[in-house]
N, C-alpha and C positions, 0 to 999 in steps of 0.2 A: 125251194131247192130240190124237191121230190122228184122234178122232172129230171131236171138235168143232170143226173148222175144215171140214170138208164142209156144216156144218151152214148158215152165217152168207154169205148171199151180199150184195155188196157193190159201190159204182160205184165206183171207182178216182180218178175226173176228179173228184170233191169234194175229195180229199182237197188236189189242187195248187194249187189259189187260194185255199187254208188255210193253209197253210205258209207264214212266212214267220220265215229264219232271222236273228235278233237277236242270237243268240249260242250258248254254247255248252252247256247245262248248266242245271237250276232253271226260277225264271220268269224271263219277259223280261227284267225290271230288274235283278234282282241276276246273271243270268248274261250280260248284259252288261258288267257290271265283271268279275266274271270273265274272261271272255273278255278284255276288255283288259287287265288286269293279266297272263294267261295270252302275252298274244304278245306283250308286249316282252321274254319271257324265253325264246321257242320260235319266234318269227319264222323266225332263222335256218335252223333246224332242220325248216321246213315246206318243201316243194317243191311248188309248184301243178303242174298236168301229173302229177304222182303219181298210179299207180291203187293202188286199194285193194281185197283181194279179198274178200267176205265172204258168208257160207255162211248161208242162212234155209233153216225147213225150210218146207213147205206153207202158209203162214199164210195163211188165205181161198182162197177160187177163185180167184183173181188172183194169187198170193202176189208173180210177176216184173214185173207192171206196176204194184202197189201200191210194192214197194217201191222199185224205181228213180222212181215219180212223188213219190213222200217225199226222197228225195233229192237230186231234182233242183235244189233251193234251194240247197243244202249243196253242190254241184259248182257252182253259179253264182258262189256268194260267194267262194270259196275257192281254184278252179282242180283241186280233187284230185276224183280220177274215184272211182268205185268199181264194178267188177264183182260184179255178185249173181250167185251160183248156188245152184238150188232142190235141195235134197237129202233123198229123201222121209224120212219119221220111222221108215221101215222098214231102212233101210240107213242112216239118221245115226249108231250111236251105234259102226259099224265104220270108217266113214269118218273119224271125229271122232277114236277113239282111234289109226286107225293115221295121220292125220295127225299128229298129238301125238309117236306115238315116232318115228316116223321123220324128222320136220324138215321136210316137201315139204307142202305146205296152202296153205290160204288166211291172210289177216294175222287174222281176225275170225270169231267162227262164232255160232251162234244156239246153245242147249242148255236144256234143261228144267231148272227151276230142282231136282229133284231128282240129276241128272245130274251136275251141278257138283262134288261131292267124286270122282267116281269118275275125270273129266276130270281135274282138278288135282290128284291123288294121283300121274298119268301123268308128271310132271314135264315137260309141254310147254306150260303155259300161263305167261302172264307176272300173276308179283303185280303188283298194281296200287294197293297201299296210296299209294304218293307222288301217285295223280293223282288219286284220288277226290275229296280235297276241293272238285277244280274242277267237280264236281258236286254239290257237298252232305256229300256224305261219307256215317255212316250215318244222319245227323238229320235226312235229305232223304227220309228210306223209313222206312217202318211197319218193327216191330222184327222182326215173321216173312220180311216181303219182304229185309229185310236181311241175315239168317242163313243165308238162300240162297247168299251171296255166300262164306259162310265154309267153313272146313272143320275139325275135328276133328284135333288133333293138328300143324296146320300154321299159324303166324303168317301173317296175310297173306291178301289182297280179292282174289279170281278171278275174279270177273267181278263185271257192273254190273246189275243189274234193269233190265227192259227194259218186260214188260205181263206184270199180274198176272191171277188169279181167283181167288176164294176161293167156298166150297158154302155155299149158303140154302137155304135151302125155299120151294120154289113151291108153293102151293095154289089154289085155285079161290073165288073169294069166294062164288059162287053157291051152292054148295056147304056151303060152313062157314052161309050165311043159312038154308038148307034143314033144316042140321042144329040150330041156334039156338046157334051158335058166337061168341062175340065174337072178331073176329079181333084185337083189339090184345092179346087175353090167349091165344087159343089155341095158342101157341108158347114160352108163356115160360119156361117148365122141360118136365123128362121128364114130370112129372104131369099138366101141360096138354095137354103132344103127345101121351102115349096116350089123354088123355078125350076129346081131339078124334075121333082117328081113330076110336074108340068110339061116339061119336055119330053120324058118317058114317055108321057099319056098320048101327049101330041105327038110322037115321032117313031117311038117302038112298039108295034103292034105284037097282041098274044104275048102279052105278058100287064102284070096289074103294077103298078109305079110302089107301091108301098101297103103293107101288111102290121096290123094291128090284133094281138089278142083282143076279147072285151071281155064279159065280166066272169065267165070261166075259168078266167087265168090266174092264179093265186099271187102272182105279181103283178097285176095288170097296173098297181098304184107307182112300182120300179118304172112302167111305160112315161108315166103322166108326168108324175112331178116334178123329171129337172127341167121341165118346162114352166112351171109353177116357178122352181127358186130362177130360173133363168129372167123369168120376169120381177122378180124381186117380193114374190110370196112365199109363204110358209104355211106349214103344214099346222103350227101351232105359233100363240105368241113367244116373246123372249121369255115369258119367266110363264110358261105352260099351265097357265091357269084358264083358258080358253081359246077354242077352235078361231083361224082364220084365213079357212081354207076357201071362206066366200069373200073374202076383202078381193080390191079391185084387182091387186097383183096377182092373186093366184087366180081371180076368174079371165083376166086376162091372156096366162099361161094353158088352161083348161078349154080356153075358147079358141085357141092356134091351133091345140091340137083337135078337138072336133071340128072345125072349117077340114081338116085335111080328109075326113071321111064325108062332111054334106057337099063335098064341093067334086066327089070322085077320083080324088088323087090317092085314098086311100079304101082298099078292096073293102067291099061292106061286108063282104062272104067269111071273111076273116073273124069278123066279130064273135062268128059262133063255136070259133075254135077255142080251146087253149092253148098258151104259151107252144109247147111242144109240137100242138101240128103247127103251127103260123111257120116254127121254125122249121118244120116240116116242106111246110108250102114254097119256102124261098129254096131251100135243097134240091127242091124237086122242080126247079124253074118257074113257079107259077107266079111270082113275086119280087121284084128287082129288088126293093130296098126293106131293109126289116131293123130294128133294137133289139142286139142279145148279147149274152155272154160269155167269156173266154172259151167256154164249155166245147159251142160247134165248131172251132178250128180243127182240134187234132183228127176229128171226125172225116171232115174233110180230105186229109192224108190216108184214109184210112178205101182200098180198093172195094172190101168186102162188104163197103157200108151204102145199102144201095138205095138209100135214098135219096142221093145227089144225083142228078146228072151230069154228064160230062161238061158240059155248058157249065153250065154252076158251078162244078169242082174246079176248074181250069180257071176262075175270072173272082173268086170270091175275093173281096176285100174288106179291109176296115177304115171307118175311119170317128173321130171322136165327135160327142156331140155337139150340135151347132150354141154359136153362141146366140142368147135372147136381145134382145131390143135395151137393155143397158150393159152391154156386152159381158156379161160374165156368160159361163158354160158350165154347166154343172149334168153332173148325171147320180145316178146309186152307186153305190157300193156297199157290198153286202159280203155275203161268207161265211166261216165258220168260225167261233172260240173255242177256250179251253176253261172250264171251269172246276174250283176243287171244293168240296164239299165241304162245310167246317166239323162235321162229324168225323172224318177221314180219320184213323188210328195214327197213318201213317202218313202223315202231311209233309214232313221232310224228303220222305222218298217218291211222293208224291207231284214235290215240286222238281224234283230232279228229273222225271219224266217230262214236265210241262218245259223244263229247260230244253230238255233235248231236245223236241220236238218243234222249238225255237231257233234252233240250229239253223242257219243260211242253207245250209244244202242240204240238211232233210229235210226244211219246209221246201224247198227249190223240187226236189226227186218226188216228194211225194204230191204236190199241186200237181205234176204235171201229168201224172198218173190219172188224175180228175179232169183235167182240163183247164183248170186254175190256176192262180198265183200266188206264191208265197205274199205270208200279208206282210213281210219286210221290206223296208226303203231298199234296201242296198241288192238284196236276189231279185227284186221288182225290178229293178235297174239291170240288171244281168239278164236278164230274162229278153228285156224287151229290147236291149243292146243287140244280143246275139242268135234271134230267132226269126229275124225279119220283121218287115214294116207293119204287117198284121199285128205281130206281138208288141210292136211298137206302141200302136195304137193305143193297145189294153193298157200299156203302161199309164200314158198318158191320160186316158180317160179317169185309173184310179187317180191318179196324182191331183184331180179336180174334183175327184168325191164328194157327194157328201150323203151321208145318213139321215134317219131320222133323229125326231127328238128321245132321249133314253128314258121314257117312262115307265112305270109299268104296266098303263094300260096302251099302250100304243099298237100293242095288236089287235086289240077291239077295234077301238078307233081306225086301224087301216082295213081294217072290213065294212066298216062302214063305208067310212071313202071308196071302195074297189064298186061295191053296190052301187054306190053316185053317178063314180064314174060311166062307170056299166052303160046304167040310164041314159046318161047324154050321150055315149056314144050311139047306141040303140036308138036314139033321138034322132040323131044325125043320118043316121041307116034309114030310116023311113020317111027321112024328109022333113023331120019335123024342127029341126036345129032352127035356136034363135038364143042370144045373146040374153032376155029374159027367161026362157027353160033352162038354160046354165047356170043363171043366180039361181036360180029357183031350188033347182037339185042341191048345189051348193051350201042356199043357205038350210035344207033341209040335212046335208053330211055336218054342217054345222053344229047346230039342233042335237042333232045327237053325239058329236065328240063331246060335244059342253057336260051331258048329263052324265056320259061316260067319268068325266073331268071329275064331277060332283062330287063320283062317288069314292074318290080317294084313290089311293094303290092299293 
């Protein structure tokens, strides 16, 4: 997520005369009954004058004027302060767990929705099963954006979905016209996307058909594996007791996507990038087709931002990932939560901030400030209603989510796998791709998720 918030720059002062807190939770209407049926039972239990402290990491160039102008509504109505403090995503995840064990932190903190099992395994966070309904509960959130919240082996909601994104594909309409593409079919399975980028290759010259970070990229595993469940693999078994990320389905899914770099439909120059320039490279025309998130739309609108060219600004489009060979479609989803300490003095007034900022239209005003999506069914729907077929896209891409498994070593483990990956594709770039070096890597990312597995949470 480090990359992408450099990316989205953004005016702050739209967001305050947008805002306007109704209540706590949902949409307006119904999370104003809420909210009232909520304080004739916790009145007592609030203290206006309360500060609340809460930890965001870098969100936008602005991250400390954004978010104290968000909730400034939320200290007018209420009386309860909140102290923000920015904590870059480079030292978050030592600050987060040693406030955890040791008791001294903040009430509230911000956390990657894959971070969440690793945080709550820490035994410093508060479940929050008994108050979520005053949000919705989980039928308030898409079912990937919700399983963010859970974790594996532990009863019990640790945090709240805050702003989602989930991976599309950007292409170039000009491009696909060039190449005599229909773009409402050139994405709709694997069959489609490799004949697409084939035509590219074959038809439109001075430009590379498709762009790939490799192992640089600290999401390069977001690239790979709704390719993996598309083919009907997984990252781990059902009951996450061992890697099988080498079974036939995911080396089948691993192996579609390296054919797309040994075969030249995908730029091998790419590899040495990360994530940001790739998405670089498609800005700047060098690249028809790319996998990314909500993030480089608004960018796009944006005159000052000169890393697009006209070409590219003018034809950018989206559209969701293809389906696999037993037709499902899956892609990431990923984003931010909200998590409250169980140390927190003030965990009543604490949860009432975490309500607000559940709010349909401060998650709506302040995602878009990011480039993001509110992680709600209902503003996700609104969003991608009334913002064009691009925003469309994103909708529908999250709507077919899915995350990883909620362990708490699952960040180890996907570093391992990014390494793997890496490999084969670097394989593939030299020529050396084969169906045996795939398992082989494979079963070697295995090999070590298992010991990882061994060794507990």
């Amino acid at each position: 997520m480090r990359s992408r918030y450099a990316i989205v720059l953004a005016i702050a002062a739209v967001l305050v005369g947008a805002l306007v807190y109704t209540g706590c939770g949902g949409d307006d209407d119904s999370t104003s009954n809420n909210s009232s049926s909520n304080t004739d039972s916790q009145a007592a239990k609030i203290t206006p004058g309360t500060t609340v402290k809460l930890w965001i990491m870098p969100n936008g160039p602005q991250p400390q004027e954004d978010m104290e102008a968000s909730l400034a509504p939320f200290t007018e109505k209420t009386g309860i302060k909140v102290d923000v403090e920015v904590v870059d995503w480079g030292v978050q995840l030592d600050r987060i767990r040693n406030a955890a064990v040791s008791g001294e932190g903040p009430d509230i903190t911000q956390a990657g929705t894959t971070q969440v099992p690793f945080f709550a395994a820490l035994g410093g966070f508060e479940d929050l099963s008994d108050r979520v309904e005053d949000v919705g509960g989980a039928g308030a959130y898409p079912d990937g954006v919700w399983q963010t919240t859970q974790v594996v082996g532990q009863d019990g909601t640790w945090a709240v979905p805050w702003f989602t994104e989930a991976r599309s594909i950007y292409y170039r309409k000009d491009i696909l016209e060039k190449a005599g593409v229909d773009p409402a079919t050139a994405f709709k399975d694997w069959d489609s996307f490799r004949a697409t980028l084939q035509a590219i290759k074959d038809k439109v010259p001075n430009i590379q058909p498709f762009g790939t970070p490799g192992k640089k990229a600290f999401d390069l595993v977001h690239h790979v594996m709704p390719f993996v469940w598309d083919a009907g693999g997984a990252e781990l078994s059902s009951d996450n007791s061992q890697s099988t990320i080498n079974s036939p389905e995911a080396a089948e899914g691993v192996d579609f996507f390296a054919k797309l770099v040994d075969d030249g439909l995908a730029d091998k120059s790419q590899l040495e990038r990360d994530g940001t320039q790739v998405e670089n490279q498609f800005e700047g025309g060098k690249i028809a087709v790319w996998i990314g998130g909500p993030w480089v739309l608004p960018s796009a609108d944006r005159s000052d931002d000169t890393n697009w060219t006209d070409a590219a600004r003018k034809n950018v489009a989206l559209a969701p990932m293809p389906a696999g060979p037993n037709g499902d479609a899956f892609t990431f989803v990923g984003g931010s939560n909200l998590m409250m300490f169980s140390a927190s003095e003030h965990k009543n007034e604490a949860w009432e901030v975490m309500k607000y900022l559940s709010q349909d239209q401060v998650q709506t005003d302040y995602a878009k400030l990011l480039g993001m999506f509110p992680a709600r069914v209902e503003p996700q729907q609104a969003v991608g209603e009334a913002s064009g077929p691009n925003y469309e896209a994103v909708y529908q891409a999250i709507q077919q989510g899915r995350t990883y498994s909620p362990i708490p070593q699952w960040a180890e483990i996907e570093n391992t796998y990014k390494g793997r990956f890496g490999n084969i594709l670097d394989e593939a770039a030299k020529g050396q791709y084969s169906e045996a070096n795939v398992q082989k890597q494979l079963d070697e990312a295995a090999k070590e998720a298992d010991a990882l597995l061994a060794q507990g949470g």
